[in-house]
N, C-alpha and C positions, 0 to 999 in steps of 0.2 A: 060647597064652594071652595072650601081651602086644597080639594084633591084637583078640579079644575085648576085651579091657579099653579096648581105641582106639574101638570101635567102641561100646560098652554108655557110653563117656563122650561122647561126641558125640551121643546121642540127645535125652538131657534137650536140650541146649541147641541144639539144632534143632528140638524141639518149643517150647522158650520163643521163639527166633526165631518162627515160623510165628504164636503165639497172640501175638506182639508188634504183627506183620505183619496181622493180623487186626485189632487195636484202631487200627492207626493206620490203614487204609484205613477204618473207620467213624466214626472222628474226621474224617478228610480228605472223607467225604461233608456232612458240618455245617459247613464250612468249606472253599467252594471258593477265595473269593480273600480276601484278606487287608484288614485294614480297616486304614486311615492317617488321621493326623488332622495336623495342622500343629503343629510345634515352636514355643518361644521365638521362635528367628531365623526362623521362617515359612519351614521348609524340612519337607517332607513326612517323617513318621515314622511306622511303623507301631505300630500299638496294640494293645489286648486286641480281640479279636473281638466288634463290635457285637451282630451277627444272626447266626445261624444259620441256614441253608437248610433249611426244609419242605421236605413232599412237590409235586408238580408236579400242579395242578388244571385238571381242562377238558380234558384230553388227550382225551376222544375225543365233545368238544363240536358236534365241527366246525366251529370257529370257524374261518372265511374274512378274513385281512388286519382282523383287529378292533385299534379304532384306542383307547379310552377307556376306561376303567373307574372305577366310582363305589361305593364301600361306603356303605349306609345299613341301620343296623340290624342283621340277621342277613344281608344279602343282599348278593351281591356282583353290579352291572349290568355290562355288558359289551357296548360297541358292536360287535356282527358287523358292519362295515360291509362284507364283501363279500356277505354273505346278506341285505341288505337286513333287520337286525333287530337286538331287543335281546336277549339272555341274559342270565335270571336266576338265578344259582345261589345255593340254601339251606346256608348253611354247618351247619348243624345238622343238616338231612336228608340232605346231598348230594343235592337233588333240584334238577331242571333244567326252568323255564321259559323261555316266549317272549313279549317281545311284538310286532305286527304291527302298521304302518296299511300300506291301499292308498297313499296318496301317498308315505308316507317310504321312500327310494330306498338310498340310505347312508348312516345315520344316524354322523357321523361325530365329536360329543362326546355327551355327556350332562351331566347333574345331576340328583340325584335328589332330593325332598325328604318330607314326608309327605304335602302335599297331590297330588304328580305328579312325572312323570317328563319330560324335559326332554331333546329330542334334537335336533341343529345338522347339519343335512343339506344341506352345497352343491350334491349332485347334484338337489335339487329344490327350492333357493334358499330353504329354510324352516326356521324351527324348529317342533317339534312338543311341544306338551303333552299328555301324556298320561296319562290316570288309570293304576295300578297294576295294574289288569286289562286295559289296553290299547285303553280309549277316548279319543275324538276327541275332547279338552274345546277345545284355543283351538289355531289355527297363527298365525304370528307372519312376514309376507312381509317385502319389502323395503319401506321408512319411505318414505310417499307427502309426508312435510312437504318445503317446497323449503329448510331448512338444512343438509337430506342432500347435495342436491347433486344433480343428475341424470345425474350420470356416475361418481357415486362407487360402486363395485364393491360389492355383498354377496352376499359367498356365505359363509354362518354355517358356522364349521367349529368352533367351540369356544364352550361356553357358559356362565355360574354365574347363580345368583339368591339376591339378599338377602330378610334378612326382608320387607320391603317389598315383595316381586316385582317390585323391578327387574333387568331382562333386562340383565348385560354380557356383550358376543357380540363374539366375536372374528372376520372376515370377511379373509378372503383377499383380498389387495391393496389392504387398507383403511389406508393412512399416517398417515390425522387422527388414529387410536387407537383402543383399544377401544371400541363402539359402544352407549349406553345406550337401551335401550326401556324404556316404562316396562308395569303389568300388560296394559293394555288395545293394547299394540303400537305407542303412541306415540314419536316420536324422540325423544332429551331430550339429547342430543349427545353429543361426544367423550369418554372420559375415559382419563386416561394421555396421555404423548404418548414418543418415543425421540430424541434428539439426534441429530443431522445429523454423521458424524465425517469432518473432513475429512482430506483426504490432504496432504503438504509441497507436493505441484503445485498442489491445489486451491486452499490458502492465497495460494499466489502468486498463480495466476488473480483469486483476492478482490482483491491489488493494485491487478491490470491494468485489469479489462474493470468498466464500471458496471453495474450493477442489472439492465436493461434487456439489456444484452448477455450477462449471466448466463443469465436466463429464456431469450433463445434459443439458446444455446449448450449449455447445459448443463441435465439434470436431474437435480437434486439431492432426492432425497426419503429421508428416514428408515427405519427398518429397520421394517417390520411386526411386530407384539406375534404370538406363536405359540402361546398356551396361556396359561389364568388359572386362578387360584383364589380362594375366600372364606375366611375362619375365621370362627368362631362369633361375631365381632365385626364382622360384614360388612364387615372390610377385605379390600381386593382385592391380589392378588398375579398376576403376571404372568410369564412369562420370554421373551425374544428370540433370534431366532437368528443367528449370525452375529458376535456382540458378545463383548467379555470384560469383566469388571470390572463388569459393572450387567448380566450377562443377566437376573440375577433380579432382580425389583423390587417393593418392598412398597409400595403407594399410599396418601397418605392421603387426607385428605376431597377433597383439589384436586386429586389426582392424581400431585402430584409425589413423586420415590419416595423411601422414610427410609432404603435401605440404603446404606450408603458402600461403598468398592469392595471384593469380594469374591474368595474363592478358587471361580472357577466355569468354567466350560466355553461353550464357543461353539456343541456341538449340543445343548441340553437339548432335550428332547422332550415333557414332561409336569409338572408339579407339583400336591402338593397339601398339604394343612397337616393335622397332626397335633391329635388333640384338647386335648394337653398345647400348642398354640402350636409346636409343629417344624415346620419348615419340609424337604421332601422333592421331591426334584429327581430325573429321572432323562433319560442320555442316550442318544441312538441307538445307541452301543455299547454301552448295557449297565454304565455308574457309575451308582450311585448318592452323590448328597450329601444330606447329613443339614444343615441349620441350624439355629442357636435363631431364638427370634422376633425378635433383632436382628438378625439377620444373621451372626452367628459360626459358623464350619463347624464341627460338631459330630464329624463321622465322613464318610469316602468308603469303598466298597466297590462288588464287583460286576466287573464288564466282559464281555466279548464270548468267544464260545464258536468259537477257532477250525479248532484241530484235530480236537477231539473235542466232542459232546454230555455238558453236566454240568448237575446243577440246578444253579440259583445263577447261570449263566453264558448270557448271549444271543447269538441270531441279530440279530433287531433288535427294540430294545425301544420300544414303543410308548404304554404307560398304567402308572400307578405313583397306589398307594391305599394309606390306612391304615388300621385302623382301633382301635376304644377302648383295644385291647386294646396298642396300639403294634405290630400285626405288619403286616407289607409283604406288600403283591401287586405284582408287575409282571406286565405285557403283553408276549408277544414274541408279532409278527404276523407274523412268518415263519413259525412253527411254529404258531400259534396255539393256545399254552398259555398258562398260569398261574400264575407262580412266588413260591412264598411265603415267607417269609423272619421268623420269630421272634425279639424282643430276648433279649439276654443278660443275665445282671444287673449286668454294665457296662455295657449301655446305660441301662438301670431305675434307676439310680444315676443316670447323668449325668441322664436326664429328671427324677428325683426332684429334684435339687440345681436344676436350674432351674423349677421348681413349687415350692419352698420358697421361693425370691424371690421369683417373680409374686406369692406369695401374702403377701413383706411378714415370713415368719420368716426373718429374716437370718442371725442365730446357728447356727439348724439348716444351713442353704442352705453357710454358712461352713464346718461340722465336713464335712458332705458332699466339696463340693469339695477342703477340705484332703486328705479321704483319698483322693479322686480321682488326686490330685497325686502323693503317695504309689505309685499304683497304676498312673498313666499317665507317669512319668516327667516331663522338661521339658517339657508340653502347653500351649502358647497358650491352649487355651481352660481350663483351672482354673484357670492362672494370672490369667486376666480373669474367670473367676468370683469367684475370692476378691479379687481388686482390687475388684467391682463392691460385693459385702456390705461389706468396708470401707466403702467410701465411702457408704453406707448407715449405715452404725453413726458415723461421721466419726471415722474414724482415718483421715484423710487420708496422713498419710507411712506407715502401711503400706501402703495402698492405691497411693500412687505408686511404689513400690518394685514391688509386683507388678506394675502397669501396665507400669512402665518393663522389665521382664524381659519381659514378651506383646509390646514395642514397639504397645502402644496406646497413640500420639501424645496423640488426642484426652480418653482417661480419665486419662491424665497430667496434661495441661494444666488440666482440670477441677479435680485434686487442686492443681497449682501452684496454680493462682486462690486458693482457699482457705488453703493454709498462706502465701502472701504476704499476704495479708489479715492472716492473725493474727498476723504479723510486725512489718507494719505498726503494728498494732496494741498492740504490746511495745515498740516502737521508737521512735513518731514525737516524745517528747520530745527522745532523742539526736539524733533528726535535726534538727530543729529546731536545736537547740545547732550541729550542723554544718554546715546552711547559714550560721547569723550568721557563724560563725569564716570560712566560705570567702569572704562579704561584706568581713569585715574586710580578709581580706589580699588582697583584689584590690583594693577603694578604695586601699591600701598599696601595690599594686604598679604602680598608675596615677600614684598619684602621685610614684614611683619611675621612672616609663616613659625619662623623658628622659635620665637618668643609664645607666639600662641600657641604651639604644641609644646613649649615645654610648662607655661601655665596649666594648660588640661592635665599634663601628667601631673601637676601638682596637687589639681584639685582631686585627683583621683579620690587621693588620703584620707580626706573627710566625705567622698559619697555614702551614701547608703547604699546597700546591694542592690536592690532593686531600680535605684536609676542607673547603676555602675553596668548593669546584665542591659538597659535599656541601651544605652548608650554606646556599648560596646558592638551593638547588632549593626553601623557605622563600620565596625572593621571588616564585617562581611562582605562587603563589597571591594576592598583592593584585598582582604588578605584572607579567603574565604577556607583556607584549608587549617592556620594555626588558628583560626577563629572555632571551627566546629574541635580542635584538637582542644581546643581551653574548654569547649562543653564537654565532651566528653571523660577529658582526665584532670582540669583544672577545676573544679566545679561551677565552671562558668554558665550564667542563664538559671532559669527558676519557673515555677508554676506561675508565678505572680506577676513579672516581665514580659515571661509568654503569652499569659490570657491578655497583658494591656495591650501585644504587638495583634492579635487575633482581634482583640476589640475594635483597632484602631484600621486593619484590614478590613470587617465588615465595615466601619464607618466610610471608609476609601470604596467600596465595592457599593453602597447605595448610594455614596455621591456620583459614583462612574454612572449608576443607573439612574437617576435621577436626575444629575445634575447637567446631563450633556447639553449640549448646543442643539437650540431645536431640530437645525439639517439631519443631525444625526441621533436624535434621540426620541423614540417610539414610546416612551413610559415616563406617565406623571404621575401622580398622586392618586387624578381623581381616577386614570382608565387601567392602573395595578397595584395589585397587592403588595401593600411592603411584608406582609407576613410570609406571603408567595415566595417575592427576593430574598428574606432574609433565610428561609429555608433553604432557597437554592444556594447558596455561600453556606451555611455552617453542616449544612445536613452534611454534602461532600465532604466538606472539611474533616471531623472530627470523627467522620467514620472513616476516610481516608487514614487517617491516627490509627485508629486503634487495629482497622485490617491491617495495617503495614505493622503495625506491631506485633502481630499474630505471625502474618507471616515470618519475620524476620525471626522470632523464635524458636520458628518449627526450622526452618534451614539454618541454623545455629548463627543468629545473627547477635555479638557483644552488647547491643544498646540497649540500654536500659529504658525501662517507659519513658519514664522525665527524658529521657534523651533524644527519644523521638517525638515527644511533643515542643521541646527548643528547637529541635532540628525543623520541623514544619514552620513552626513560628519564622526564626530568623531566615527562613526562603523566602517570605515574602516580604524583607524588606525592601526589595526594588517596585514592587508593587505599590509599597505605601506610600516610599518616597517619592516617585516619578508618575505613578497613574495618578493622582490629580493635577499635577501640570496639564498629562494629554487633554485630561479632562475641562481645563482651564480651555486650553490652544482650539479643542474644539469650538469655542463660540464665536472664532476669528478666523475660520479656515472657511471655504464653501466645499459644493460636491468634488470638483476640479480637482483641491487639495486632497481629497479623502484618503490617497497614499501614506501622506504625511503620518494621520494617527494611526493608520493602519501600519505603517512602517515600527511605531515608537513603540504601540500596543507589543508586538510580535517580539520587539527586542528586550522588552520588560518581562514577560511571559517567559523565552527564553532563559531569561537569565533569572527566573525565579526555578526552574526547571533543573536548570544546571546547578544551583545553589542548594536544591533538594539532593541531587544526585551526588555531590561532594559530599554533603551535609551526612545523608544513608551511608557512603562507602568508610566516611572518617569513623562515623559512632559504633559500624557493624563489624570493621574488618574486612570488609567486602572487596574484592575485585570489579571494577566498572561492569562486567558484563551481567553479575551477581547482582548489582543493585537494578541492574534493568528487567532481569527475572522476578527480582522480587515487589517492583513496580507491576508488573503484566500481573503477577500473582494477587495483587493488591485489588488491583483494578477488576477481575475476573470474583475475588472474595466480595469484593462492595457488591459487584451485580448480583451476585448469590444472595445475599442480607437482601438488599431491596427487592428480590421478587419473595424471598422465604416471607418477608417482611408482611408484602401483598397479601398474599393465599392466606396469611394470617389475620388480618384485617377481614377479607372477603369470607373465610368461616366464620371469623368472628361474629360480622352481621349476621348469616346463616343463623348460629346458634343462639341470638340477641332475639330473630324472629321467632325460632321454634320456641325458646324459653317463654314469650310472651305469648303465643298463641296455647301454649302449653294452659299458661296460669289463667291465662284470660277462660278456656275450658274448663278447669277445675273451679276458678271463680264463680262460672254461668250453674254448674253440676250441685256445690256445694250451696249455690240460693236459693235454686230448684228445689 
């Protein structure tokens, strides 16, 4: 009786396991990979499930390597580029058309519109227009005008058409950009163009070799555009291969692109824009990214199918469409199937919250993304939705608060702009009153000047040396040449003075780093190392010392060690004393200003620069051109220490591994 009773209680909850087991294997079919979206601090998080995985369409189409696909209306077109055709599938009938020309070979983009179908085939150097029942209305060759160029490459592999019917055609090995025709096949030029990104060698080469010696040395050409799209506002949208940060880019009327740098991928392989304005990406493995129409990642999902066959998951993905309805197809041309993928009502939500903007209801647009927020946890992008209705509605400081939580520099500064303005605006009587008052007491302190310099001289008498060497690094800056003349023959400055002014420069150089104004400052506490900064400041520093002291020995330079290390010291007294002003100014400037600190920075720098280079030529006997060799020289020895430095490190572990594997064998021999 008691093995009965074991076995009659074990049944229920073996059949609840099994019917548990049953619900979560048909959940996990709706849901192959998981959707992520970027946090606050712009670190990947995962989120509620965008899409959902449909069924798998076209499976037994016999789609050969088909490279494009284009929804229009009930129809989904389909580049069979290895069958030489197009596939049209009726979403409503599930019924399956073709269309054919004798010349189109492999039609390898499309666009479709209502007046034709529009197919970009390199293997027969043409685009093809073609009516809906698969007549021959216009082909479109290579542009017979000489601003084409007669050696400039077209072989149209991707193509879109605005209202107007102009052709932008994207051609393989075409650099100048994507390629404008106008209805009639006309050239009408470039548009788009991709930045040249150079390498730290290349940069140097820019030093070396002139213009002239470039050209024949080197070819330097831009990345070719790889796939476009339209939106319903015939702006062009593009993606690159190869690139990160601007693969996708949204054109405007000149061409030049409006996204700033993005979270994106280096193989996209496809794009198209949603009717809601989304922006949809998909790459050769098989991610999909979601955008808004500014450019903010909305959602990532998707990837590559590699132990097993799932929906949802590719071999290699090739064409990505959407349509009214907000559902996804992509292309896998391995398999040449179909895969469809349905919103969730978190994604219907997020699209809804961003269509109550576009459309100007802020307030709704606001309650949306609030409960977004709610729903997605710390999300960068609710957080920048509702910073964005703020600043719409001008509640500027809640809107900077949100921004400053999304780290959206730029919707920050925008909000800065504004509440300084109306500060200003609160203010400028008290200021007023505060410049007269600061007027008064410096006419009062000038005519005071002579009394207080001749006090200072007074106290000189009872300084101690080491404030009297602190103190005196004040004269470096109007009288910089008897100042380094007193270090070197007067025994002016000390080990002691020096390490405080080095102290007090690393403490100036982690407030610079730490301390800035959010617009402009990328490092805090929690997201770098202060051991990181503190090495970056002293490692240079004090090897900069000791190689310049090396050097300056070996080319018979008079300075004595101590004289090189006051001379480093008292250079950067413009450092200490004026970089934390900049540092101050920054949390009162926006991006607008950024000349300003970038101006003060540059003039600080200089003239700590200039204060080394007096500083070397007074203590060595050097001629100006002498101190700059022996600077090059300096620079060239530091490089030398820090790689000898490396390869010593890098044996070191070497030998740290064989020592151990060594002992660890003689340990295992001698228990044996």
């Amino acid at each position: 009786m008691p093995f009965f009773y074991k076995r009659k209680g074990r049944l229920p909850a073996l059949i609840a396991i099994l019917i548990l087991g049953l619900c979560m294997r048909v959940g996990a079919s709706n849901s192959t990979a998981y959707t992520y979206t970027l946090s606050a601090e712009g670190e990947w998080i995962r989120t509620q499930d965008a899409y959902l995985v449909g069924s798998i369409l076209l499976r037994d189409a016999g789609l050969n390597k088909p490279e494009d696909i284009f929804v229009f209306g009930n129809n989904i077109y389909i580049a069979d580029t290895g069958n030489g055709r197009i596939v049209v599938f009726d979403r409503e009938t599930n019924g399956l058309s073709e269309i054919r020309h004798e010349g189109m070979q492999s039609p390898y983009g499309i666009y479709v519109n209502s007046e034709a179908v529009y197919a970009a085939d390199p293997v027969a150097v043409k685009i093809f227009k073609l009516s809906h029942s698969g007549e021959l209305l216009q082909e479109f060759g290579r542009p017979k005008e000489a601003t084409f160029g007669s050696k400039t490459s077209f072989k149209p592999k991707k193509v879109t058409v605005t209202d107007d019917g102009t052709l932008f055609v994207v051609s393989e090995g075409s650099y100048d950009g994507i390629i404008q025709l106008s209805s009639t096949g006309q050239f009408l030029g470039y548009f788009g163009y991709n930045n040249i990104r150079l390498s730290l060698l290349e940069q140097v080469q820019d030093l070396i070799f002139t213009e002239e010696q470039k050209q024949k040395l080197f070819r330097r050409v831009p990345k070719t555009f790889y796939n476009l799209a339209a939106d319903g506002q015939n702006m062009i949208y593009s993606i690159t291969k190869g690139v990160e940060g601007d693969a996708v880019k949204k054109h405007n009327i000149a061409g030049y692109n409006m996204f700033d740098y993005m979270a994106d991928e280096a193989n996209f392989e496809d794009i198209t824009i949603g009717s809601e304005g989304q922006v949809l990406a998909v790459t050769e493995t098989g991610l999909i990214y979601e955008y808004s129409n500014d450019g903010d990642l909305l959602f990532s999902f998707g990837g590559r199918a590699i132990s097993s066959e799932r929906n949802g998951l590719f071999t290699v993905a090739s064409g990505i469409a959407v349509d009214g309805q907000g559902c996804i197809y992509v292309l896998d041309k391995e398999q040449g199937i179909l895969h469809f993928f349905y919103p969730t009502a978190f994604a219907l939500k997020t699209h809804q919250a961003i269509l109550l903007y576009n459309q100007g209801k802020y307030h709704e647009s606001l309650s949306v993304w609030q409960d977004l927020l709610r729903q997605s946890g710390n999300s960068r992008l609710a957080h920048n939705g509702i910073a964005k209705c703020y600043t719409q509605m001008q509640e500027y400081e809640l809107a900077a608060e949100h921004f400053r939580i999304a780290e959206n520099r730029k919707g920050y500064s925008d909000c800065f702009w504004e509440l300084r303005n109306q500060w200003l605006g609160r203010n400028i009587p008290y200021l007023g009153a505060a410049a007269i008052l600061v007027f008064i007491v410096l006419s009062l302190l000038q005519r005071k000047q002579r009394k207080v310099f001749s006090l200072t001289a007074n106290l000189k008498t009872w300084q101690p040396k080491p404030v009297a060497d602190l103190l005196i690094g004040f004269r470096f800056l109007k009288h910089p040449f008897d100042s380094y003349y007193s270090v070197r023959h007067e025994g002016a400055g000390n080990y002691l003075s020096s390490t405080i002014l080095f102290l007090l420069a690393y403490l100036v150089f982690m407030f610079q780093s730490l301390g800035s104004g959010f617009i402009f400052n990328f490092h805090t506490v929690n997201n770098t190392s202060v051991a990181f900064l503190s090495m970056l400041f002293l490692i240079p520093l004090f090897l900069g010392i000791i190689c310049n002291f090396m050097v300056t020995e070996i080319i018979d330079g008079e300075g004595r060690f101590r004289d090189v290390y006051n001379t480093f010291a008292y250079a950067l007294i413009p450092f200490i004393l004026f970089s934390p002003v900049v540092t101050v100014i920054s949390h009162v400037v926006t991006y607008n200003e950024t000349f300003l600190l970038e101006f003060g920075l540059g003039i600080i720098y200089i003239w700590c620069f200039v204060l080394l280079v007096i500083g070397l030529r007074e203590i060595n006997g050097y001629e100006y051109g002498q101190v700059l060799w022996s600077l090059i020289l300096t620079v060239f020895l530091m490089c030398i220490v820090i790689l000898v430095v490396s390869m010593i490190g890098m044996f070191w572990e070497q030998i740290g591994d064989l020592v151990y594997t060594i002992a660890k064998e003689v340990g295992y021999r001698v228990g044996g």
